[in-house]
OpenMM code with the backbone's topology and positions (N, CA, C; nanometers):
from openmm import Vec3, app, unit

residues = "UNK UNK UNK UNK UNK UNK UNK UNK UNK UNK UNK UNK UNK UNK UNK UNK UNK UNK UNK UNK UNK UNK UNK UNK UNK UNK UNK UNK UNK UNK UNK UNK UNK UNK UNK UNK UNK UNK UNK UNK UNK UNK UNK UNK UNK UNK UNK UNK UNK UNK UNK UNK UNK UNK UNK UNK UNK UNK UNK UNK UNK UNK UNK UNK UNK UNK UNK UNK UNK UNK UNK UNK UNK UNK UNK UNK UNK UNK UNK UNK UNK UNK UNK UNK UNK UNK UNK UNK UNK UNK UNK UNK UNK UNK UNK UNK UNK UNK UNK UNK UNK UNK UNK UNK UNK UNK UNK UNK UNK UNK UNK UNK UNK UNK UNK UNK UNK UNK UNK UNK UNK UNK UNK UNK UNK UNK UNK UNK UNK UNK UNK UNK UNK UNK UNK UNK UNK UNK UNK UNK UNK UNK UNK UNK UNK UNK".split()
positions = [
    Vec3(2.1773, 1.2518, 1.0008),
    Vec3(2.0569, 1.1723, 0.9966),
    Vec3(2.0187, 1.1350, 1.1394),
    Vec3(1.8863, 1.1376, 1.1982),
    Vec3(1.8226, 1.1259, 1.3016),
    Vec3(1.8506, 0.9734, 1.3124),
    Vec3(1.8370, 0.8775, 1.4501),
    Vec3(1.8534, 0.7909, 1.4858),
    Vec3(1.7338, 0.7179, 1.4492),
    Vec3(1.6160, 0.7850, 1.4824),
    Vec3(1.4814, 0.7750, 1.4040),
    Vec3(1.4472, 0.6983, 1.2852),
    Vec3(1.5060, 0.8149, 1.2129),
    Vec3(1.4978, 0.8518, 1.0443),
    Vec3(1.6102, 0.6969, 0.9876),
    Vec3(1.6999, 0.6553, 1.0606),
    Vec3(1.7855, 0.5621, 1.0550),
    Vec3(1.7322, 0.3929, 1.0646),
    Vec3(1.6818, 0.3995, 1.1850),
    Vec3(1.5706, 0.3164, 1.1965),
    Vec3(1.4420, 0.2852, 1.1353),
    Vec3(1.4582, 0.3598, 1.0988),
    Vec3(1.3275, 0.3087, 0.9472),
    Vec3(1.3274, 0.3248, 0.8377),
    Vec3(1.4798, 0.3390, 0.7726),
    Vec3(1.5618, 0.2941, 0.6595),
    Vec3(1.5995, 0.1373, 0.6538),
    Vec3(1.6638, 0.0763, 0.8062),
    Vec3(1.6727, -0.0069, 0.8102),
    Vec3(1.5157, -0.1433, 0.8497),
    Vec3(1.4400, -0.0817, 0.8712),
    Vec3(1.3483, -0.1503, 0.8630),
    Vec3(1.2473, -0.1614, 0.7305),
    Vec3(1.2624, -0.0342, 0.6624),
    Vec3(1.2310, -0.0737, 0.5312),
    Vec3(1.2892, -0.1196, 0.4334),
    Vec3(1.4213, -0.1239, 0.4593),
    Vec3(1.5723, -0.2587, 0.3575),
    Vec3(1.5420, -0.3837, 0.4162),
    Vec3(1.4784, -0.4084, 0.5618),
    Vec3(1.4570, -0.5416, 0.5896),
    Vec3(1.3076, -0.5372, 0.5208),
    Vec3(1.2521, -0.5065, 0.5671),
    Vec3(1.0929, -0.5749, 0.4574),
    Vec3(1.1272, -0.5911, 0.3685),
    Vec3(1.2073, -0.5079, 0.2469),
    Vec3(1.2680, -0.5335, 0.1029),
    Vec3(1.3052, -0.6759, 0.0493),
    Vec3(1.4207, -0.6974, 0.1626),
    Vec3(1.4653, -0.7605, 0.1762),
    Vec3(1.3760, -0.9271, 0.1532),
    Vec3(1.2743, -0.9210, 0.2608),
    Vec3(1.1516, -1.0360, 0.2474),
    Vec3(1.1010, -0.9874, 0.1217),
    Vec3(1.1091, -0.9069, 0.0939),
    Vec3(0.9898, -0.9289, -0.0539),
    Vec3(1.0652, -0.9967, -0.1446),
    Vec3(1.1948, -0.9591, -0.1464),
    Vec3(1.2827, -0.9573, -0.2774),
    Vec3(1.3077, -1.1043, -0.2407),
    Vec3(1.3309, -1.1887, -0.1423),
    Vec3(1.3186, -1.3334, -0.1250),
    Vec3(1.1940, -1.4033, -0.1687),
    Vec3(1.0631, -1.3793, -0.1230),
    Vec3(0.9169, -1.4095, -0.1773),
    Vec3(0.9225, -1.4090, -0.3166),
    Vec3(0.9271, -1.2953, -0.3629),
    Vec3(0.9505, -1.2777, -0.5410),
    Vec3(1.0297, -1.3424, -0.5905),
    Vec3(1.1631, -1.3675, -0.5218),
    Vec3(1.2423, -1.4713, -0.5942),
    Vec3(1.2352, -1.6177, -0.6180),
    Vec3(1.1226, -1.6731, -0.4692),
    Vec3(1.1059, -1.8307, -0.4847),
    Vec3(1.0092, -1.8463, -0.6015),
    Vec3(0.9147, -1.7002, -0.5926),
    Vec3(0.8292, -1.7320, -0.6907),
    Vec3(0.8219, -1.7720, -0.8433),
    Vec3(0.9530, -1.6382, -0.9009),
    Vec3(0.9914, -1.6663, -0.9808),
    Vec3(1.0869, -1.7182, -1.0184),
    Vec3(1.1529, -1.8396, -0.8865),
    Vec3(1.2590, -1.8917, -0.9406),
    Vec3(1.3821, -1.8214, -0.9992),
    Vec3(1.3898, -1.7729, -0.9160),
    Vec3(1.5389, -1.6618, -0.9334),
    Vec3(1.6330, -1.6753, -0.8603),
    Vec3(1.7004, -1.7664, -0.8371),
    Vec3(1.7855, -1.8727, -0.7750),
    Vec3(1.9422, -1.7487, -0.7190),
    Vec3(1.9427, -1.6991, -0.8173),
    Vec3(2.0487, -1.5961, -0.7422),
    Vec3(2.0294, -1.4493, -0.6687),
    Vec3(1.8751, -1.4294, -0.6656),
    Vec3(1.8067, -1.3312, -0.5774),
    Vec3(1.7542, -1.3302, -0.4991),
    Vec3(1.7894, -1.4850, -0.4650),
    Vec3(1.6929, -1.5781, -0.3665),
    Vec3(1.8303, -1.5413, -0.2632),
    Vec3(1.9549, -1.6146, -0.3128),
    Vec3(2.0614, -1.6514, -0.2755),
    Vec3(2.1383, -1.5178, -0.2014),
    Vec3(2.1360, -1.3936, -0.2893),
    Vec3(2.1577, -1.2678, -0.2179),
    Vec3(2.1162, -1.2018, -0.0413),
    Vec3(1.9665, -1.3185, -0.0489),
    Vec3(1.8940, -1.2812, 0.0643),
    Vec3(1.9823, -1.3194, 0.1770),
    Vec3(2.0880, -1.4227, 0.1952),
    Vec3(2.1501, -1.5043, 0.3099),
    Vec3(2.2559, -1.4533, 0.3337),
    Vec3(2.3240, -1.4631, 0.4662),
    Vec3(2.4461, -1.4835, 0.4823),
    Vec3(2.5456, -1.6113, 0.4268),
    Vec3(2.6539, -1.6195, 0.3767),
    Vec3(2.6842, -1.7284, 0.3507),
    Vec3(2.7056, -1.8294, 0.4721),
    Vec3(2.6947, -1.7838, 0.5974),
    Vec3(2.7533, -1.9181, 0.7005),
    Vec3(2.5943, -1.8857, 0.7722),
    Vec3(2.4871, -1.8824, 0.6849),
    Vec3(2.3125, -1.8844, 0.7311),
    Vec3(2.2848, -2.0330, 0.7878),
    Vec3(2.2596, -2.0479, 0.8900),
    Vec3(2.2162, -2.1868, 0.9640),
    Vec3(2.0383, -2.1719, 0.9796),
    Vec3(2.0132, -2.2964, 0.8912),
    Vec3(1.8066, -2.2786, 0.9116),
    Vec3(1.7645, -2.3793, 0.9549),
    Vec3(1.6161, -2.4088, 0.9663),
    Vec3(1.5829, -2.5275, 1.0189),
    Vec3(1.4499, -2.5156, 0.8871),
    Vec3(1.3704, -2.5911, 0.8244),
    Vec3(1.3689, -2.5974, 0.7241),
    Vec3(1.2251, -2.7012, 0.7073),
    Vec3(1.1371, -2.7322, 0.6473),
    Vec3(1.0293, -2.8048, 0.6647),
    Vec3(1.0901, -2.9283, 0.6011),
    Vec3(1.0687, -3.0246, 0.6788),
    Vec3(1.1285, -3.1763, 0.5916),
    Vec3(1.3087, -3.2185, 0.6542),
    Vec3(1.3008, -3.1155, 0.7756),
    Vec3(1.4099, -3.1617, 0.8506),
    Vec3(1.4502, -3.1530, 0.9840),
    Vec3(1.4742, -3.2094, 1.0598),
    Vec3(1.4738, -3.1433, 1.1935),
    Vec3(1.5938, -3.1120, 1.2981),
    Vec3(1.6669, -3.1253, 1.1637),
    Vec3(1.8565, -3.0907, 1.2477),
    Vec3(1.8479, -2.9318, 1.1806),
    Vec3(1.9587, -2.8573, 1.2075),
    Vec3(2.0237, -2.6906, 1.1376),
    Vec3(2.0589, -2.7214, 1.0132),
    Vec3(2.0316, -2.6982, 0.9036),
    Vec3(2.1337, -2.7031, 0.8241),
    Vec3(2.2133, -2.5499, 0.8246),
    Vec3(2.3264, -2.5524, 0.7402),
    Vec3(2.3962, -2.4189, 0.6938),
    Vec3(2.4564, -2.3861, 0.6052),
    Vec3(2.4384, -2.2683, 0.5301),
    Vec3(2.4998, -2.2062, 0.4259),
    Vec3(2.3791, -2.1518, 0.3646),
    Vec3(2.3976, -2.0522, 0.2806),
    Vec3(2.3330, -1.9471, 0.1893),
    Vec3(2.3132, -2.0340, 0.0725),
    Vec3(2.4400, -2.1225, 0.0237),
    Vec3(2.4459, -2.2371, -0.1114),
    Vec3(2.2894, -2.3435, -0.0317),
    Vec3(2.3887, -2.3778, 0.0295),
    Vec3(2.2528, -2.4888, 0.0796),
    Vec3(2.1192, -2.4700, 0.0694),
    Vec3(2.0787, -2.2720, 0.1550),
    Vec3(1.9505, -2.3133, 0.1628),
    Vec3(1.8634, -2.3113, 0.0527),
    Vec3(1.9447, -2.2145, -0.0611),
    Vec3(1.9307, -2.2173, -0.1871),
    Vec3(1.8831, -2.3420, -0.2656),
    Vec3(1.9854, -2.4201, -0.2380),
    Vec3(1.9351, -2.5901, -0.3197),
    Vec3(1.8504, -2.6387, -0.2828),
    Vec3(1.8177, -2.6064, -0.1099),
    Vec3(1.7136, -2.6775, -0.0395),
    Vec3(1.5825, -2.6083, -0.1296),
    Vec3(1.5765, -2.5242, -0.1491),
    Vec3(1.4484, -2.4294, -0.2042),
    Vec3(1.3983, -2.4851, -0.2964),
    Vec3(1.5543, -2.4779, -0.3979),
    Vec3(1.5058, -2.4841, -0.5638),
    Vec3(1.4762, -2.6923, -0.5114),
    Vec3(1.5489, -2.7563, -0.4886),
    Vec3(1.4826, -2.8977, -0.4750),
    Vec3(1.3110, -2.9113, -0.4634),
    Vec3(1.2443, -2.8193, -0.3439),
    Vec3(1.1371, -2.8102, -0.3214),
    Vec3(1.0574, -2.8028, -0.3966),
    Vec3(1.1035, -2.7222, -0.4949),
    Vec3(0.9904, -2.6543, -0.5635),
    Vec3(1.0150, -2.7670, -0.7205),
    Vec3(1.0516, -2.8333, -0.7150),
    Vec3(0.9782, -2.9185, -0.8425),
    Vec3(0.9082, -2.9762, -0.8533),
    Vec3(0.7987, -2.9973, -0.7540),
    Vec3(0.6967, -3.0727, -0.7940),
    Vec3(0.5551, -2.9747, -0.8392),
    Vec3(0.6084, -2.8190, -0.8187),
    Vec3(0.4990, -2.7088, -0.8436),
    Vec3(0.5382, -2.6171, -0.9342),
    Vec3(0.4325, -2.5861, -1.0086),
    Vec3(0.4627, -2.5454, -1.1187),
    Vec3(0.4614, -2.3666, -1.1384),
    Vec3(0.3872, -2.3634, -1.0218),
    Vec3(0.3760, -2.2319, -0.9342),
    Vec3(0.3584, -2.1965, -0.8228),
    Vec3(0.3999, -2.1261, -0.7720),
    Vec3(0.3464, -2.0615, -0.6558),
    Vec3(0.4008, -1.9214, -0.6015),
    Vec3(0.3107, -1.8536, -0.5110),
    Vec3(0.2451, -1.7678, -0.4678),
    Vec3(0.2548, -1.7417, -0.3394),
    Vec3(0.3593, -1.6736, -0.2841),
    Vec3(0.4528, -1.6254, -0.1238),
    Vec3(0.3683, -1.4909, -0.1089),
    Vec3(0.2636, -1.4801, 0.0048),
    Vec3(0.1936, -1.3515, 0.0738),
    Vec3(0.2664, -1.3519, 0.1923),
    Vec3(0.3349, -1.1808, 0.1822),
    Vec3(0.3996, -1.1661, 0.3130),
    Vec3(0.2573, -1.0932, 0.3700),
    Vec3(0.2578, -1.1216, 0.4836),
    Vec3(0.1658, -1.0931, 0.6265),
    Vec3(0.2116, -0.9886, 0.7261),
    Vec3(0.1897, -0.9846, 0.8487),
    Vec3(0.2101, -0.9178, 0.9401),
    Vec3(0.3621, -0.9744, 0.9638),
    Vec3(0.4356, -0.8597, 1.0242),
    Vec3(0.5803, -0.8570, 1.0621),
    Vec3(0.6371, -0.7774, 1.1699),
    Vec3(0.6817, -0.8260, 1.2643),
    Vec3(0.7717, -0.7785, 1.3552),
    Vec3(0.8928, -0.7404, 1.3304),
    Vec3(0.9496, -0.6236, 1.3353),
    Vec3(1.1031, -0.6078, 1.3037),
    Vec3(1.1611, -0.5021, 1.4221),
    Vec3(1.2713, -0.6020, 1.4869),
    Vec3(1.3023, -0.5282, 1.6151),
    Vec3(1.4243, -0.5045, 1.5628),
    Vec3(1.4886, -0.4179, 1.5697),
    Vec3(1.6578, -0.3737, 1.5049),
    Vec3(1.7445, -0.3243, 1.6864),
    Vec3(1.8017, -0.4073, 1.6742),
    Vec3(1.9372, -0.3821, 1.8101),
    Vec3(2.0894, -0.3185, 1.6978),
    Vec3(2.1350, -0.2463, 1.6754),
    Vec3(2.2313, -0.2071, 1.6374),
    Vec3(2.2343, -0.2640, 1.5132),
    Vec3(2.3792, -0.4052, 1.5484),
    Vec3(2.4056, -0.4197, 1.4328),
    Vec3(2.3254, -0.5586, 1.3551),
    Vec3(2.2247, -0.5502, 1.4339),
    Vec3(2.1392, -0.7421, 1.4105),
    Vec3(2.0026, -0.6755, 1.4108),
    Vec3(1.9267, -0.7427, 1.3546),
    Vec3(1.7470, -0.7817, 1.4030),
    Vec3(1.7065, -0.8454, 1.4209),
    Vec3(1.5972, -0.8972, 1.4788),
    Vec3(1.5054, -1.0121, 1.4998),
    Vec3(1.3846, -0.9943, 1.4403),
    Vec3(1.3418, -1.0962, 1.3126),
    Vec3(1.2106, -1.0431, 1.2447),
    Vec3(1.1337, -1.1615, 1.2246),
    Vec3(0.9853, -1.1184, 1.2635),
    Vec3(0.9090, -1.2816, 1.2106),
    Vec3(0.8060, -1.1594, 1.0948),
    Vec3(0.7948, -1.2798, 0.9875),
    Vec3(0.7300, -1.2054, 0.9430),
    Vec3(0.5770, -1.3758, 0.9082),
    Vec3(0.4727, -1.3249, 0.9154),
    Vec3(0.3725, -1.4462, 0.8269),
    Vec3(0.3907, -1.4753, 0.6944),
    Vec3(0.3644, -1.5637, 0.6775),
    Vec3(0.3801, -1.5990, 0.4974),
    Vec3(0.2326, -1.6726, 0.4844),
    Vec3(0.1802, -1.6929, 0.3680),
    Vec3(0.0828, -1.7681, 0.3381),
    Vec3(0.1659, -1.7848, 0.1773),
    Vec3(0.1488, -1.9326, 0.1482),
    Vec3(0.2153, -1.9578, 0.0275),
    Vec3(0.1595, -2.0580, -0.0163),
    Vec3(0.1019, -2.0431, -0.1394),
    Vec3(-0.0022, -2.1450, -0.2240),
    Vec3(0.0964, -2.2031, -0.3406),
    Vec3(0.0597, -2.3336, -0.3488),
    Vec3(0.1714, -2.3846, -0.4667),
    Vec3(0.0876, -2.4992, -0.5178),
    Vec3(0.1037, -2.4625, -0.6678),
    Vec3(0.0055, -2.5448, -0.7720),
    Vec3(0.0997, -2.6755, -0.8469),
    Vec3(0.0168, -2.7988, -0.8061),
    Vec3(0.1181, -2.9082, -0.8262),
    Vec3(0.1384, -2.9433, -0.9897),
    Vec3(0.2515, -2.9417, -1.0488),
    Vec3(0.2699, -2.9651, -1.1708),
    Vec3(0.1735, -3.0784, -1.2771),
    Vec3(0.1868, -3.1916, -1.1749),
    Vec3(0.1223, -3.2830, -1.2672),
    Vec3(-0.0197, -3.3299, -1.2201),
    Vec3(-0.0849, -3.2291, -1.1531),
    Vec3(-0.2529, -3.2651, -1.0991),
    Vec3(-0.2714, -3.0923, -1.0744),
    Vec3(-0.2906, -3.0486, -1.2023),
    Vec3(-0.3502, -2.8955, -1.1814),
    Vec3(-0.4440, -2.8965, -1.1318),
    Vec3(-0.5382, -2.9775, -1.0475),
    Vec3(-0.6346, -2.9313, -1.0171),
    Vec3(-0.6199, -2.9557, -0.8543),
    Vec3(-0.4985, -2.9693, -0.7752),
    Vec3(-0.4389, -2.9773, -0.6498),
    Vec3(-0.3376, -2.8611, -0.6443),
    Vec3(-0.4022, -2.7975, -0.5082),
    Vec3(-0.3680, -2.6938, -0.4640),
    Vec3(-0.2829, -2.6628, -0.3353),
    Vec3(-0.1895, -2.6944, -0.3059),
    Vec3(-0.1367, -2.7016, -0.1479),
    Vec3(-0.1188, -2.5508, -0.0729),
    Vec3(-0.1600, -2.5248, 0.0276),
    Vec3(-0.1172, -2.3860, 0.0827),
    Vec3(-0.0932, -2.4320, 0.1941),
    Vec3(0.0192, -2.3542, 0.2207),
    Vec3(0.0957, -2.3165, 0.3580),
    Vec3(0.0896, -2.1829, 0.4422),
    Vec3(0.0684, -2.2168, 0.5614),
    Vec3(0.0606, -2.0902, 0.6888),
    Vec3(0.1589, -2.0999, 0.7632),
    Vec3(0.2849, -2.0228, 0.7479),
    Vec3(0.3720, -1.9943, 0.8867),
    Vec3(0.4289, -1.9049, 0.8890),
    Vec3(0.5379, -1.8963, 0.9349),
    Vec3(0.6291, -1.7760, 0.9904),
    Vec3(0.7609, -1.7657, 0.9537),
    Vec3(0.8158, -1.6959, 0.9039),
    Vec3(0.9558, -1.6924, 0.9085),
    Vec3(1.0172, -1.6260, 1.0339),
    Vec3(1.0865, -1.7163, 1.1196),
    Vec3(1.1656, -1.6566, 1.1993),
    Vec3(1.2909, -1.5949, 1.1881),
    Vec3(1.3377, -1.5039, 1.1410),
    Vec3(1.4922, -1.4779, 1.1210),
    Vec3(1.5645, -1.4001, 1.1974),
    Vec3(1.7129, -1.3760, 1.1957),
    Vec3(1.8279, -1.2909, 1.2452),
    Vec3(1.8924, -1.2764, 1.1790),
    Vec3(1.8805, -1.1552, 1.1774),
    Vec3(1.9469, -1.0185, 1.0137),
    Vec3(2.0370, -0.9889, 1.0806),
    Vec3(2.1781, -1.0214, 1.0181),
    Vec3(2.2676, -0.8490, 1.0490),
    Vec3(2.2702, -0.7558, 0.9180),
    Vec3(2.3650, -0.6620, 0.9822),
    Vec3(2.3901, -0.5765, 0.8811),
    Vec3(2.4784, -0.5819, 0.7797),
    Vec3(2.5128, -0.5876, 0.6141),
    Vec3(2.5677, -0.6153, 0.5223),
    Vec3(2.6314, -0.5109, 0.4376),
    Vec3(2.7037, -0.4838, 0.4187),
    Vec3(2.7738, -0.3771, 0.3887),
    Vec3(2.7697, -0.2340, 0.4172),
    Vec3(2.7786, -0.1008, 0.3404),
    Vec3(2.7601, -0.0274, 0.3816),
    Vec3(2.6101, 0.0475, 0.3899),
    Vec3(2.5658, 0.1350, 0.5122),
    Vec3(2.4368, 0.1632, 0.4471),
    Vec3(2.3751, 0.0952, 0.5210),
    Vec3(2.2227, 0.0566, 0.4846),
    Vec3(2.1350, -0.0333, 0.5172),
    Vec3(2.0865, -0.1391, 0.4740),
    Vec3(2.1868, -0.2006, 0.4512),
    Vec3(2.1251, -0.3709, 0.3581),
    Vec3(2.1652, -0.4633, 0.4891),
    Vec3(2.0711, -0.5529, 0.4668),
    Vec3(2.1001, -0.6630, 0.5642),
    Vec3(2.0940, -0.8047, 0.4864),
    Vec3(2.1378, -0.9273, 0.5981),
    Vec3(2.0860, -1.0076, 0.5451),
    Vec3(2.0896, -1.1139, 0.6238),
    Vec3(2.0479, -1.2308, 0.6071),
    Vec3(1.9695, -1.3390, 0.6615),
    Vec3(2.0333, -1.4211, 0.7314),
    Vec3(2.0804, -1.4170, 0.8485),
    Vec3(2.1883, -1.5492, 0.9409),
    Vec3(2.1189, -1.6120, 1.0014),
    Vec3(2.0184, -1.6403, 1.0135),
    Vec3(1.9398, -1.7486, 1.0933),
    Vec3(1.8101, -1.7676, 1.0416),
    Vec3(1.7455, -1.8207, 1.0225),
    Vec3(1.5988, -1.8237, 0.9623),
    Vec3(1.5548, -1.9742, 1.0427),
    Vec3(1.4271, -2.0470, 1.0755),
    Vec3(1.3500, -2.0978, 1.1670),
    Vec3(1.2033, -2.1025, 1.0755),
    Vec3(1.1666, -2.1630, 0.9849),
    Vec3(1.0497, -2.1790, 0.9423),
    Vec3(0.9037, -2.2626, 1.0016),
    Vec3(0.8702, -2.1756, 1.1198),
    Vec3(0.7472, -2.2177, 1.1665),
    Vec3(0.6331, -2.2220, 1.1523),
    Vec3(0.5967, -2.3660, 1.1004),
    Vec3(0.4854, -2.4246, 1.0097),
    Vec3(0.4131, -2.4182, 1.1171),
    Vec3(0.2712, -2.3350, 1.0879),
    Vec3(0.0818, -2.3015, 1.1301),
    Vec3(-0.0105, -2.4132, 1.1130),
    Vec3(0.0209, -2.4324, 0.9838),
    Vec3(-0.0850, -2.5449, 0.9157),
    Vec3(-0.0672, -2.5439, 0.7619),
    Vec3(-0.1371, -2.6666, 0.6976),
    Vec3(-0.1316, -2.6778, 0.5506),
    Vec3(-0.2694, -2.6936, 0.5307),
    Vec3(-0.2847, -2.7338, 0.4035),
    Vec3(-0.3941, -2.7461, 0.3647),
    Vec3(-0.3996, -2.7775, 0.2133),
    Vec3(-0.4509, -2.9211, 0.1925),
    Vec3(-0.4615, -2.9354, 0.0218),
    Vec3(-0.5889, -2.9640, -0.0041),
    Vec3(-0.6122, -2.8970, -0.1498),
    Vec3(-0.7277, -2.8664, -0.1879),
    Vec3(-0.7310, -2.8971, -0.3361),
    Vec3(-0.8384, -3.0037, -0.3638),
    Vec3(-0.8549, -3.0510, -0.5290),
    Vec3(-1.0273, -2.9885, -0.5064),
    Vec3(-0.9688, -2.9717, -0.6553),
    Vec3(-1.0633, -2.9116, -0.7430),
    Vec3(-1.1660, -3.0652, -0.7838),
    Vec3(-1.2651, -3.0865, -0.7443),
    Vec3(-1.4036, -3.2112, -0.7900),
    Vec3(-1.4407, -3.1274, -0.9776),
    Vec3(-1.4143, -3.2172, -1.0576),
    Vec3(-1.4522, -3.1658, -1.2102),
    Vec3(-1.6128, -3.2333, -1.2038),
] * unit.nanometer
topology = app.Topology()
chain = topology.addChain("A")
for resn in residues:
    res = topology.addResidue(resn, chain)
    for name in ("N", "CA", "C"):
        topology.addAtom(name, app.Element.getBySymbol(name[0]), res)
């Protein structure tokens, strides 16, 4: 296999990778969410401003988040994915709309970035998530006037 051809196996297991995280907050899939991390994953996180760490953690941190919405809606955006051997460095955009449980007619969306550092995870080309950096763009809430 070309070095090439190698390199953009592993960059298309890392985009995967973000989708299969997006899809999972969405649908609340708490252990496909959880697959995405390293277990000793250190993040920084909206609603905190120390590291936390662990794959368990950022997991709980997620599913905590998300109870006050009854849905929502993770658009991956434009993405950088630089691969050095056995690590990457990837930002990718997110836009993520989340519909509040008990005032359906309030809409919150979020603009930022995921900053992360992937290594490589078993054999092959799977990676996964040792650092992540969630850099908030802007919000924006929006009610619906009946």
């Amino acid at each position: 296999m070309s070095r090439d051809l190698g390199q953009e196996l592993d960059r298309l297991a890392i985009m995967d990778l973000l989708i299969r995280y997006a899809r999972s907050v969405d649908s609340h899939d708490f252990a496909a969410m959880r697959s995405c991390f390293a277990d000793d994953l250190v993040f920084l996180n909206i609603g905190s401003p120390d590291a936390q760490h662990g794959g368990d953690t950022y997991t709980d941190v997620i599913r905590r988040l998300l109870v006050p919405f009854g849905a929502t809606q993770h658009l991956l955006g434009n993405q950088v994915v630089e691969i050095n051997g056995e690590v990457a460095h990837v930002e990718t955009d997110v836009q993520a709309t989340h519909f509040i449980v008990d005032d359906p007619d309030t809409v919150t969306t979020l603009w930022a970035t995921y900053v992360d550092e992937m290594a490589r995870a078993g054999d092959g080309h799977q990676w996964v998530i040792t650092h992540r950096n969630l850099r908030t763009r802007g919000t924006q809430r929006t009610t619906n006037a009946a």
